[in-house]
C-alpha positions as CSV (number, residue, x, y, z in Angstrom):
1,X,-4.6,8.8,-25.6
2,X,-4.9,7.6,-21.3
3,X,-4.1,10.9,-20.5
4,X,-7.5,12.1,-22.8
5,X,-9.4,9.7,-21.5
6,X,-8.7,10.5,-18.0
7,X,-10.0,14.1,-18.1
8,X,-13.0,12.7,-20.9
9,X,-14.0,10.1,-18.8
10,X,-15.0,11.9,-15.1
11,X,-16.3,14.9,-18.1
12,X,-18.9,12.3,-19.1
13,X,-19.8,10.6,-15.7
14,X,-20.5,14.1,-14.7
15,X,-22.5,14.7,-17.7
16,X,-24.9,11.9,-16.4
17,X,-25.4,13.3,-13.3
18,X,-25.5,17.0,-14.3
19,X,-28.9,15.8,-16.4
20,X,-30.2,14.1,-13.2
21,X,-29.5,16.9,-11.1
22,X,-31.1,19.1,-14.0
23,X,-34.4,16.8,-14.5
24,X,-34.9,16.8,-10.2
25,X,-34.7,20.6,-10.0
26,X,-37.2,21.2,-12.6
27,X,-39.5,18.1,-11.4
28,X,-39.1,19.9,-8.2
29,X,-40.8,23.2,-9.5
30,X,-44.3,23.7,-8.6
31,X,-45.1,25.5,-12.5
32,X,-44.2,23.9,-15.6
33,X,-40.6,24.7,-17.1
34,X,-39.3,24.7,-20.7
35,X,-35.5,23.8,-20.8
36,X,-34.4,26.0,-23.2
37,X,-30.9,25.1,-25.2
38,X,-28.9,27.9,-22.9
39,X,-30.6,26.1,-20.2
40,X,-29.1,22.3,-21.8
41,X,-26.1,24.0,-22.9
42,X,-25.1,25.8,-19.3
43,X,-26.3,22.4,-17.3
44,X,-23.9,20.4,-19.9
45,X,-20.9,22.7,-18.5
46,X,-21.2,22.5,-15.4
47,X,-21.5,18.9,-15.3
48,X,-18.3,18.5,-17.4
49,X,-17.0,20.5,-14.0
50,X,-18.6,18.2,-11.7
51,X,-16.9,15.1,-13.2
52,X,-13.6,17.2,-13.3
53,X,-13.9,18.2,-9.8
54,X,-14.0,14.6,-8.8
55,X,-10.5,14.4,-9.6
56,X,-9.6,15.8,-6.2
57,X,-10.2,12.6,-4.9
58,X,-6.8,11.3,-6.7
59,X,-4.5,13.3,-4.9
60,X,-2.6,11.8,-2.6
61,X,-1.1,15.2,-1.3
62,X,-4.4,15.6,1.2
63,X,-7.1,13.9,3.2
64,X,-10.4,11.7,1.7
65,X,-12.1,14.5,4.2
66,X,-10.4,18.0,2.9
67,X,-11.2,16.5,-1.0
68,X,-15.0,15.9,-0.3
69,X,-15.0,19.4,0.9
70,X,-13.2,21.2,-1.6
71,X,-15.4,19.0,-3.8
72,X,-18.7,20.3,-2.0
73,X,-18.1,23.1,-2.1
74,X,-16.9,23.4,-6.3
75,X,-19.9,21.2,-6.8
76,X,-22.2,23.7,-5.0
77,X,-20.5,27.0,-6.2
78,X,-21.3,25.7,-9.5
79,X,-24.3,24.4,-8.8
80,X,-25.6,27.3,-7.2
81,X,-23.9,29.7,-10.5
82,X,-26.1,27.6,-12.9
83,X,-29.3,27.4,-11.3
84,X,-29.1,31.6,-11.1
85,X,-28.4,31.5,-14.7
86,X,-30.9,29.4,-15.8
87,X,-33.9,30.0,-13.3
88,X,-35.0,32.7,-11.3
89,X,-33.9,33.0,-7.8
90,X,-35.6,35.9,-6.1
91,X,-36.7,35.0,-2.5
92,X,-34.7,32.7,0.2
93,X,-37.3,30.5,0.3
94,X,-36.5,29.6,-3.8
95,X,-32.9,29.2,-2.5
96,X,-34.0,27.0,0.9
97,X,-35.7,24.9,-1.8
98,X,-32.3,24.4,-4.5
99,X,-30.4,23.8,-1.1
100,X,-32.4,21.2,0.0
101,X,-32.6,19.3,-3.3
102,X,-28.5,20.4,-4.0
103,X,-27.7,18.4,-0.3
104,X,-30.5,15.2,-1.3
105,X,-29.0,15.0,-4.5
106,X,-25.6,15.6,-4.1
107,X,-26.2,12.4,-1.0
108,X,-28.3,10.5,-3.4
109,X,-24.8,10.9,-6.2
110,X,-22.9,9.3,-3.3
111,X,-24.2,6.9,-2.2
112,X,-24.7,5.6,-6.0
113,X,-21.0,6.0,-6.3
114,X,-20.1,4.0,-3.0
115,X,-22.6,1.2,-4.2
116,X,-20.6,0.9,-7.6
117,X,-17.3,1.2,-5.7
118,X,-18.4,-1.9,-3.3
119,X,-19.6,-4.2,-5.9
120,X,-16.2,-3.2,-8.2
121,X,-14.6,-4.5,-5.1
122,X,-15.9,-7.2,-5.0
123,X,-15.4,-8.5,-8.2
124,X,-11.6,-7.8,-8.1
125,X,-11.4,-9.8,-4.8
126,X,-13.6,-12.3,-6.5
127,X,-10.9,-12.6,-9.4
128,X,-7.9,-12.5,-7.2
129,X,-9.6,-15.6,-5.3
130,X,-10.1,-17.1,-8.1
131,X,-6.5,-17.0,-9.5
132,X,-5.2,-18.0,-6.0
């Protein structure tokens, strides 16, 4: 059952940012847009692989540096393969636009995470001062 619920568990973190990233691109359009349930359905998958692809960061085998790259660039190969299939992306200046919100929101999903790493920090030093 761990095993399970260490692949399920970075599945559904990624779920929750998947939707974010999701509701920001579609906020960011200028016309309305109707998420269809392909469009629910693709954006679901590739979160799933945005929580998976954080596993990189477990390995021991390479640097905190070459694992936020290969994660980049999973996350934005991905990224990139379900914004084409569920939006239109004829001109550069549509792709100019997903880059820019890809890079604020992929720095925006960071910096979230640090925050929670930092304050989970803490409260483990907290407890091991307390014990001592």
């Amino acid at each position: 059952m761990n095993k399970i619920t260490k692949w399920i568990q970075p599945m559904i973190t990624g779920f929750g940012f998947g939707s974010f990233f999701l509701l920001a691109v579609v906020l960011g359009q200028e016309n309305s847009y109707l998420i269809t349930r392909f469009d629910f359905l693709t954006v679901l998958f590739a979160s799933a692989l945005f929580g998976l692809y954080s596993k990189v960061f477990k390995s021991e085998k390479i640097s905190y540096l070459l694992a936020f790259g290969i994660h980049f660039i999973l996350t934005f190969i991905t990224a990139t393969i379900m914004i084409a299939l569920i939006m239109d992306i004829d001109s550069w200046l549509i792709f100019l636009h997903f880059l820019l919100i890809f890079v604020i929101i992929y720095a925006v999903v960071w910096l979230v995470l640090l925050l929670f790493d930092r304050r989970e920090i803490k409260q483990v030093n907290r407890k091991l001062k307390s014990r001592h």
